[in-house]
ZAPAPA-992055 format. One record per residue (C-alpha): residue number from 0; residue in three letters; chain; x, y, z. Coordinates in pm, 1 decimal, padded with zeros to 6 digits, always signed. Layout:
N
(node NUM,ALA,A,(X,Y,Z))
...
! end
This chain:
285
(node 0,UNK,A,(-03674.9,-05232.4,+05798.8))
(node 1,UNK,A,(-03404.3,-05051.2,+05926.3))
(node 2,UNK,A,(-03185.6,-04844.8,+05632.6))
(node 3,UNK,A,(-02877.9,-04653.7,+05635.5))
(node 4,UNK,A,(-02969.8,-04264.4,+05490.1))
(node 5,UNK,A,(-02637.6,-04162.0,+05311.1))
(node 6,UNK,A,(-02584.6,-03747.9,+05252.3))
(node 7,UNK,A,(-02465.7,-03708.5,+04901.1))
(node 8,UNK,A,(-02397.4,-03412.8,+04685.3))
(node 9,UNK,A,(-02705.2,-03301.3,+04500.2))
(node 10,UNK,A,(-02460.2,-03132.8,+04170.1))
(node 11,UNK,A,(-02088.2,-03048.4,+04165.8))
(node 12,UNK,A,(-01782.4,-03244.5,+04143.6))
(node 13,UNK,A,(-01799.0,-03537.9,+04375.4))
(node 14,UNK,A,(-02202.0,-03567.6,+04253.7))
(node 15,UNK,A,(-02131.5,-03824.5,+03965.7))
(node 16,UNK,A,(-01826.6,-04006.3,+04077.2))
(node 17,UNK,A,(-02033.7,-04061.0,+04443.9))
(node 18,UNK,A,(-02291.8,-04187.2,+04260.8))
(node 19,UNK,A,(-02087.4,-04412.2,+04029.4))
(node 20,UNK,A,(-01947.8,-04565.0,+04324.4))
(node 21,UNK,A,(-02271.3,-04682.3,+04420.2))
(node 22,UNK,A,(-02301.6,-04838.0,+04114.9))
(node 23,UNK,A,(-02044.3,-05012.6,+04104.5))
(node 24,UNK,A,(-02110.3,-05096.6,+04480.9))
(node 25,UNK,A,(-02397.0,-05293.0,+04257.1))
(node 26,UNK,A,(-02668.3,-05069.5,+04471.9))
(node 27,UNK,A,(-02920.9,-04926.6,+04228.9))
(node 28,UNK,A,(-03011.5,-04562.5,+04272.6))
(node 29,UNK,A,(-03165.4,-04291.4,+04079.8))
(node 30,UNK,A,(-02940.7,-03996.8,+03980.7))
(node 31,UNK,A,(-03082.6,-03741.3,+04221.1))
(node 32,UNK,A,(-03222.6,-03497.2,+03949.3))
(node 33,UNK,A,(-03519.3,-03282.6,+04096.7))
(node 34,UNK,A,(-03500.1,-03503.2,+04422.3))
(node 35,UNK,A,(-03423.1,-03428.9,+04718.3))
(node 36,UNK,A,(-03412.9,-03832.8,+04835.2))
(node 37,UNK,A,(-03459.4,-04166.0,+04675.8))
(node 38,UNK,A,(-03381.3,-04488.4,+04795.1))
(node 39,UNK,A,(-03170.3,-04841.9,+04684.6))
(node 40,UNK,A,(-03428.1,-05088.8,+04512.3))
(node 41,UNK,A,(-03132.4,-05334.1,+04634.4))
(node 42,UNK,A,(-02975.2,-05230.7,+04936.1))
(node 43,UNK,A,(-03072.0,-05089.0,+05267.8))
(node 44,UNK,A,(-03007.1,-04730.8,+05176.5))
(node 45,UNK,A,(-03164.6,-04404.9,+05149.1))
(node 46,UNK,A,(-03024.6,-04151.4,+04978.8))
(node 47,UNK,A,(-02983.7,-03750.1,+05072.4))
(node 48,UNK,A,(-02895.8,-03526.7,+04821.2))
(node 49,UNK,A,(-02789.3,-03199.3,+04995.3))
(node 50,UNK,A,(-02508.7,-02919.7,+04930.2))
(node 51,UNK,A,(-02154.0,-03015.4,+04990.5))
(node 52,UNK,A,(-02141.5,-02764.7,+05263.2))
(node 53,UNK,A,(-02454.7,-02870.5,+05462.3))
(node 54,UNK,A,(-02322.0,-03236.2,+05448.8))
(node 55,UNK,A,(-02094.4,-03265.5,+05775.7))
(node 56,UNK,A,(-02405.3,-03093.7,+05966.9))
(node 57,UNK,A,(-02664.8,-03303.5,+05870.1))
(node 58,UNK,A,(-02459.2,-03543.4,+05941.8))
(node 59,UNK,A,(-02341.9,-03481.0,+06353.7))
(node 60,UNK,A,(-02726.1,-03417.1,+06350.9))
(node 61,UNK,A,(-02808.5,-03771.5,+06257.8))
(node 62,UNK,A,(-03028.8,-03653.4,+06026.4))
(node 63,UNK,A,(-02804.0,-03889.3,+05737.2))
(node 64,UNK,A,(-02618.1,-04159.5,+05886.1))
(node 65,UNK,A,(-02310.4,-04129.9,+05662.5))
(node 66,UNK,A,(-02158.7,-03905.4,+05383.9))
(node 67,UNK,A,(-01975.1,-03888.8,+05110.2))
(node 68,UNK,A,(-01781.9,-03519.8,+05128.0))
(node 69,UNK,A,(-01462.6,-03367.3,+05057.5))
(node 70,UNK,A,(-01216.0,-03360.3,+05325.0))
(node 71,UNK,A,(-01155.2,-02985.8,+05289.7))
(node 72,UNK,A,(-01514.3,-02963.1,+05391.9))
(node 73,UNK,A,(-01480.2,-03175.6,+05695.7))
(node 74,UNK,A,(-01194.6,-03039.8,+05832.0))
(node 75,UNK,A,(-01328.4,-02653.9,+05778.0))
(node 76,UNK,A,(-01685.5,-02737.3,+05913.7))
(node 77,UNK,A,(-01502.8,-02934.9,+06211.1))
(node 78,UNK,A,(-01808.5,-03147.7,+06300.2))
(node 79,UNK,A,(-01820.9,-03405.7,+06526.7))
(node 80,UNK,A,(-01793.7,-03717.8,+06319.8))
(node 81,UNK,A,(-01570.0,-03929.9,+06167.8))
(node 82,UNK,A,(-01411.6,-04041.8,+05874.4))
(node 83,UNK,A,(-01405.9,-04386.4,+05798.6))
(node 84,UNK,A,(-01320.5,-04453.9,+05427.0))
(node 85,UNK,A,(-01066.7,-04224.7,+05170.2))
(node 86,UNK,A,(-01257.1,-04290.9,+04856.3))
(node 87,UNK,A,(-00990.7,-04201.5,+04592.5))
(node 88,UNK,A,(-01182.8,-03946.2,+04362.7))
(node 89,UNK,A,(-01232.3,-03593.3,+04436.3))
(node 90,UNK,A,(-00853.4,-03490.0,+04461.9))
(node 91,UNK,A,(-00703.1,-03167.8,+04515.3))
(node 92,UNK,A,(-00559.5,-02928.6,+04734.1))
(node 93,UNK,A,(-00602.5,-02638.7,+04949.9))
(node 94,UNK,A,(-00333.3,-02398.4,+04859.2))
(node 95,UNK,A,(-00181.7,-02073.6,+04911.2))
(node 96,UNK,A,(-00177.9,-01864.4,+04570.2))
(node 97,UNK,A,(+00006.4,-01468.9,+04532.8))
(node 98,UNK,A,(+00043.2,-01289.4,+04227.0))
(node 99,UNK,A,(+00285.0,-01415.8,+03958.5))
(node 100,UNK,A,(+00538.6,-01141.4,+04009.6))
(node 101,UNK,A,(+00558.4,-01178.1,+04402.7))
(node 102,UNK,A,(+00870.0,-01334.8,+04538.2))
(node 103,UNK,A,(+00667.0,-01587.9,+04819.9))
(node 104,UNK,A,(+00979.9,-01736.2,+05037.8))
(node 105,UNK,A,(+00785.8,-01931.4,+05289.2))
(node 106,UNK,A,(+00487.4,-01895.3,+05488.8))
(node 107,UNK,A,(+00658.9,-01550.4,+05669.2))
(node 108,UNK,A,(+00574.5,-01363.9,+05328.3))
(node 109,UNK,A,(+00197.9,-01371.9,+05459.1))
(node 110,UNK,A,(+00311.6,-01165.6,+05757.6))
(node 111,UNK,A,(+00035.0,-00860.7,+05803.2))
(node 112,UNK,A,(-00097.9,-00973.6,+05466.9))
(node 113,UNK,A,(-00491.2,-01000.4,+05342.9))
(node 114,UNK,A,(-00566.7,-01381.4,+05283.1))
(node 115,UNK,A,(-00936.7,-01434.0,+05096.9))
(node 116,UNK,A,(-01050.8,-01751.1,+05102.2))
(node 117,UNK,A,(-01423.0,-01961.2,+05210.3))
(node 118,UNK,A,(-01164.5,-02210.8,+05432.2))
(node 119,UNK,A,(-01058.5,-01930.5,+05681.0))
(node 120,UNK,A,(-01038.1,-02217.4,+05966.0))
(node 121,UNK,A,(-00833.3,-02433.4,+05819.1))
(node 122,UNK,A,(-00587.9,-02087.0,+05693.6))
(node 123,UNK,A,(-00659.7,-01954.6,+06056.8))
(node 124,UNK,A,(-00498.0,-02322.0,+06145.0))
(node 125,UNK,A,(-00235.3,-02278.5,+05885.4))
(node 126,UNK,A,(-00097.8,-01936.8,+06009.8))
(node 127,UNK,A,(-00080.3,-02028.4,+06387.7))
(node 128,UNK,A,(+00133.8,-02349.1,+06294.7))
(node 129,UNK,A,(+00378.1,-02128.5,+06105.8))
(node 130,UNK,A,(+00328.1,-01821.6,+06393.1))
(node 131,UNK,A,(+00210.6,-01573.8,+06110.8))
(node 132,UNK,A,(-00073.6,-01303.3,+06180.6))
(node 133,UNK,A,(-00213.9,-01207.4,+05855.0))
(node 134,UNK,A,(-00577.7,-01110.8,+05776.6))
(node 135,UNK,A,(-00834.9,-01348.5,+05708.9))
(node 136,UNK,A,(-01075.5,-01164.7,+05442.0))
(node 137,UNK,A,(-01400.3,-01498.0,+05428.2))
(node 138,UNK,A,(-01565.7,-01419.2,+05105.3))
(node 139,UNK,A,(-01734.6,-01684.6,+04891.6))
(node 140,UNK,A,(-01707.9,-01799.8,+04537.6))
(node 141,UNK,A,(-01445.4,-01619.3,+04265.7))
(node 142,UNK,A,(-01177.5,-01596.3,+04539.1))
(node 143,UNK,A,(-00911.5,-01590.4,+04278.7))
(node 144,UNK,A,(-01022.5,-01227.5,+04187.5))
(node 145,UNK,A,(-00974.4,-01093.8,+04503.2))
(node 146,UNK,A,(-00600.9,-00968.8,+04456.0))
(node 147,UNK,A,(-00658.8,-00831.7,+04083.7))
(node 148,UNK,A,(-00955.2,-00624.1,+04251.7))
(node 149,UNK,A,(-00712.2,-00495.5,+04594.8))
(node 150,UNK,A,(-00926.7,-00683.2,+04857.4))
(node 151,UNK,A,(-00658.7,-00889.7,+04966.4))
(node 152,UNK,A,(-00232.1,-00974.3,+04899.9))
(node 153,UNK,A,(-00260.9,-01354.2,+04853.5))
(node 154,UNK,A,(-00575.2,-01638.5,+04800.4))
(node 155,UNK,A,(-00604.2,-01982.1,+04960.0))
(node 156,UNK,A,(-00824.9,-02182.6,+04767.6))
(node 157,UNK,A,(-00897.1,-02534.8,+04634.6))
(node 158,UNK,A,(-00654.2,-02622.8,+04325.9))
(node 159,UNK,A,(-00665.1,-02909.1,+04051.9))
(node 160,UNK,A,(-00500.9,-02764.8,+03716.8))
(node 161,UNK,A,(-00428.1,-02441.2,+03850.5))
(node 162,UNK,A,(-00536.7,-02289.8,+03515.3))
(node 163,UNK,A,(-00811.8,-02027.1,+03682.3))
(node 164,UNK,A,(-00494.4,-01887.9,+03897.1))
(node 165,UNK,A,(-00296.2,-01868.9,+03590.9))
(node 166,UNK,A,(-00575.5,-01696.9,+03398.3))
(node 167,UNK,A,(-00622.3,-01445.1,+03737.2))
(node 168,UNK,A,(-00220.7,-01395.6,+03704.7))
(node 169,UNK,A,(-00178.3,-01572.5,+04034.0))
(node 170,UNK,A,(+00062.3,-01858.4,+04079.1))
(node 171,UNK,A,(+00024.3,-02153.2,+04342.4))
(node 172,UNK,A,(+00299.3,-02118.8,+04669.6))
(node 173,UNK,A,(+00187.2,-02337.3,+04944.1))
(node 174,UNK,A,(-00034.1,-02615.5,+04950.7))
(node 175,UNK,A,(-00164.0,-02674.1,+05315.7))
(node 176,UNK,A,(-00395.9,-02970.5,+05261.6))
(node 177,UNK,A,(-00425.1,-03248.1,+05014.3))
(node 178,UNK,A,(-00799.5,-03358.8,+04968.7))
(node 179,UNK,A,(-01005.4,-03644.2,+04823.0))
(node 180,UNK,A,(-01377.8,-03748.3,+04917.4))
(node 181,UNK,A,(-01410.9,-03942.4,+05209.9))
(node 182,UNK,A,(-01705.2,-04153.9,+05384.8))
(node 183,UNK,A,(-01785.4,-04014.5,+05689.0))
(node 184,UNK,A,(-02032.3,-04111.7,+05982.5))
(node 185,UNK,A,(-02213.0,-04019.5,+06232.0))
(node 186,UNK,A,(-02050.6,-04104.1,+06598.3))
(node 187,UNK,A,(-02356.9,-04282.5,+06744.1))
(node 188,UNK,A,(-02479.7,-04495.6,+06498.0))
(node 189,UNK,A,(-02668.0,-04781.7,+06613.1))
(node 190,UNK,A,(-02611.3,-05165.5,+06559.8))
(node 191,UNK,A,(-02827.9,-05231.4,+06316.1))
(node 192,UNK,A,(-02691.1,-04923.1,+06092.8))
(node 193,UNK,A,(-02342.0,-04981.4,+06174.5))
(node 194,UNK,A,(-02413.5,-05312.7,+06073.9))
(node 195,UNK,A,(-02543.5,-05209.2,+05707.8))
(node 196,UNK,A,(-02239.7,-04969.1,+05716.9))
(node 197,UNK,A,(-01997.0,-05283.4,+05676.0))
(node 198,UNK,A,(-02116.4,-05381.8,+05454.4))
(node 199,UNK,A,(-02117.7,-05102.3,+05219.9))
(node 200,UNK,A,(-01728.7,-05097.5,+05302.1))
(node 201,UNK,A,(-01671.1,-05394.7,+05218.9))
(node 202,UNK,A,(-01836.0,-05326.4,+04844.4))
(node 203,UNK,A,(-01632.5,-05013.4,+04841.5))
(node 204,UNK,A,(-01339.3,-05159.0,+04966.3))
(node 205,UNK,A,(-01359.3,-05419.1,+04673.0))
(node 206,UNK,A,(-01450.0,-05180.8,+04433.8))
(node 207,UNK,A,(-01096.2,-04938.1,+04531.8))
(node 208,UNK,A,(-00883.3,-05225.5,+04516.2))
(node 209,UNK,A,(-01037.3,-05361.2,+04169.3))
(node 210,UNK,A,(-00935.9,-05006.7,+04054.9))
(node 211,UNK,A,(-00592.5,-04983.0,+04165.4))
(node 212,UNK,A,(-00495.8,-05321.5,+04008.6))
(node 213,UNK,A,(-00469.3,-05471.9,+03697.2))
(node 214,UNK,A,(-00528.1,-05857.6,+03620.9))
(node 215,UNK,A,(-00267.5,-05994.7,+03352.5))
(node 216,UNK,A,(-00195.0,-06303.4,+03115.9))
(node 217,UNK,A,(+00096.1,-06376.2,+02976.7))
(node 218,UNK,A,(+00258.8,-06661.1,+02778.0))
(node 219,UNK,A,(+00675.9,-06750.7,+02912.2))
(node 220,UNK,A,(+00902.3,-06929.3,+02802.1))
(node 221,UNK,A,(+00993.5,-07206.0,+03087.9))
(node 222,UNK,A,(+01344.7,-07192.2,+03081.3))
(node 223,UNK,A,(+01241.7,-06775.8,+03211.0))
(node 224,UNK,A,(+00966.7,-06911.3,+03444.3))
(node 225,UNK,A,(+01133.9,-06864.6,+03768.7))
(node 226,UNK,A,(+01267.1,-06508.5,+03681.6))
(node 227,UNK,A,(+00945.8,-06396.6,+03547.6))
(node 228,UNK,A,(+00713.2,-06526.0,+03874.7))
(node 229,UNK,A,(+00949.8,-06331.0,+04064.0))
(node 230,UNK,A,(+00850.7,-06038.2,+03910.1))
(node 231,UNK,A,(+00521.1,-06092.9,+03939.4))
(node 232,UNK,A,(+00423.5,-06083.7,+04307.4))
(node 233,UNK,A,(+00027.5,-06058.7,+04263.9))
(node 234,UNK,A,(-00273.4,-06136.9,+04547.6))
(node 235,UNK,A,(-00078.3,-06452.3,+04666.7))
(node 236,UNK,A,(+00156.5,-06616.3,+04389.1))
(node 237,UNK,A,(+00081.0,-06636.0,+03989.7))
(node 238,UNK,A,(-00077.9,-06868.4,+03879.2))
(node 239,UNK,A,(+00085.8,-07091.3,+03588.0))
(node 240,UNK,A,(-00042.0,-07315.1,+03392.9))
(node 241,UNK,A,(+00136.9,-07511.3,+03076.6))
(node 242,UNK,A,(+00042.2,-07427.4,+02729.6))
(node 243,UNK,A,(+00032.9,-07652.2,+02407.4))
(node 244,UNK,A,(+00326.4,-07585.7,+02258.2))
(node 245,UNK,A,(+00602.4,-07762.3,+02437.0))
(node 246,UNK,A,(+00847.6,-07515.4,+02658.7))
(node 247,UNK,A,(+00601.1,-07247.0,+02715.8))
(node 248,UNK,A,(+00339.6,-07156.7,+03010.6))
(node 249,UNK,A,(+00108.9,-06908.2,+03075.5))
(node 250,UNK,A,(+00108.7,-06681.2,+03366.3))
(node 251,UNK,A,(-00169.5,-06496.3,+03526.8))
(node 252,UNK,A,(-00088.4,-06228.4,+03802.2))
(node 253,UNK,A,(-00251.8,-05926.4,+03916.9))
(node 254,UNK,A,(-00044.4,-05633.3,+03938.6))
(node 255,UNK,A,(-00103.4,-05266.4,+04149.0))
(node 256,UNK,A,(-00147.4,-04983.7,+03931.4))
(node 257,UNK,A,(+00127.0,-04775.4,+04075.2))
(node 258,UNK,A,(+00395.3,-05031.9,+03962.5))
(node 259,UNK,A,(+00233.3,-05156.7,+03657.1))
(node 260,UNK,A,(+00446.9,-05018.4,+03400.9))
(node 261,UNK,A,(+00799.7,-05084.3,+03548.9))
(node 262,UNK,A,(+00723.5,-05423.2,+03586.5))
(node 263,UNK,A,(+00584.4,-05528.9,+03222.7))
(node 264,UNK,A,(+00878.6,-05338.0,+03062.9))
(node 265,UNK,A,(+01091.4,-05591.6,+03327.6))
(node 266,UNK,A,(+00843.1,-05883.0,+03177.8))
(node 267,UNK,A,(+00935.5,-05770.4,+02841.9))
(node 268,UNK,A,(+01296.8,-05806.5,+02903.4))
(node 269,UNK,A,(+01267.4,-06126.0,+03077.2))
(node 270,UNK,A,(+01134.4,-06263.9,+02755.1))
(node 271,UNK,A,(+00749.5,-06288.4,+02837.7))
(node 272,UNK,A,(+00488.7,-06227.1,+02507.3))
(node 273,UNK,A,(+00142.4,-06190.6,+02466.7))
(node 274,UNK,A,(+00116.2,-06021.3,+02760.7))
(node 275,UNK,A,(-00257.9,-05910.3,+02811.2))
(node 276,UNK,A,(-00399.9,-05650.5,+03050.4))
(node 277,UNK,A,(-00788.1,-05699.6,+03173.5))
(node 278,UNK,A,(-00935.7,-05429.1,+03408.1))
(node 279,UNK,A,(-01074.5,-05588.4,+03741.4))
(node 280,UNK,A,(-01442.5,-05493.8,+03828.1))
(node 281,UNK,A,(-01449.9,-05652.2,+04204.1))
(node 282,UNK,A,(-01176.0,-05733.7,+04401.1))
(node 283,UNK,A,(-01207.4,-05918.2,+04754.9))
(node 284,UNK,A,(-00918.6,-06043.2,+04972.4))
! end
């Protein structure tokens, strides 16, 4: 039987939230500890569990099918494959970072400077768009120590918190790429596989947009129906049904993360109670 081989990370940061997705895909893999592959008991998969790094190559290769990688990875590597799914977890960005007391006033500070980073493509990239020639110093791991130590002027590096260039006495300037873990394929996937890949989408795709939304109940009064449904825009239209006590309904709407809290202090005002929030596990449209 045919089965789609997926590259994942074997540790680091995208290892557990790539393999919680396929959990929650409802595809039942082992964790990938002292394994180098397993397969899904449910699904048509078989999974890879490489170094973030090798990921895009194995990939072009057709040695794994698909991937789940950071997009600061695919860009740098610059493979020949594509990316077919943003997955939502994983996020940061690649940024520019000088030392606290420098006075950074655009992308012309890095003029004749020494940049160390491991992404000296995508700075290489960076520079030209902004007609800068600096010095690209590659190094890998504990970039952030490379100014304290006089190897180079400025850092560009992956950033979350920025707490390790506060605690280097660097400060964050420039972010030149925003990153999250992506799906990616390879570009000459069969039928059959591509096949198998839809259908993983659509389980992710479900999963993503059970995250990003909320399901809600609420009781209204009915002489605020009509202002409160048009607050509440959800998959289609609420749904409303009457309660027992004379005057009132209840109301049941999904609502998208990103607007959640604007609209239930609105709700509030409007006069709805009882409002109740329920996280979504699947959602399909």
């Amino acid at each position: 039987m045919t089965k789609l081989r997926i590259g994942i990370q074997k540790s680091g940061r995208l290892h557990e939230d790539s393999m919680k997705l396929l959990k929650e895909c409802g595809i039942d893999v082992s964790n990938g500890v002292n394994k180098l592959k397993t397969e899904a008991s449910n699904f048509p998969l078989e999974v890879f569990f490489l170094r973030d790094d090798d990921i895009p190559q194995y990939v072009e290769d057709a040695v794994a099918d698909i991937g789940i990688v950071g997009e600061n990875v695919v860009y740098e590597k610059n493979k020949r494959i594509t990316v077919v799914e943003k997955l939502g977890f994983g996020k940061c960005r690649l940024s520019v970072a000088v030392r606290k007391g420098d006075d950074y006033d655009g992308p012309a500070f890095l003029e004749g400077k020494r940049i160390a980073t491991t992404y000296p493509v995508l700075v290489d990239r960076f520079l030209k768009e902004h007609g800068v020639s600096a010095d690209i110093h590659e190094i890998s791991g504990s970039v952030e120590i490379a100014p304290g130590i006089g190897l180079a002027e400025a850092i560009c590096d992956l950033v979350s918190s920025g707490s390790t260039l506060f605690m280097n006495g660097l400060k964050e300037v420039h972010p030149i790429l925003q990153s999250q873990a992506v799906l990616v394929r390879n570009n000459g996937l069969d039928q059959d596989r591509m096949d198998i890949l839809h259908k993983l989408l659509f389980r992710i795709q479900a999963v993503k947009k059970a995250r990003n939304n909320k399901y809600i109940l609420l009781n209204a009064p009915n002489e605020q129906l009509e202002e409160i449904i048009r607050l509440l825009p959800g998959m289609k239209s609420p749904t409303v049904l009457p309660l027992a006590e004379a005057g009132w309904s209840s109301v049941h709407s999904v609502l998208s993360e990103n607007e959640f809290w604007d609209i239930i202090e609105k709700l509030k005002a409007a006069g709805a109670q009882g409002i109740l929030v329920v996280p979504i596990e699947k959602m399909i449209v």
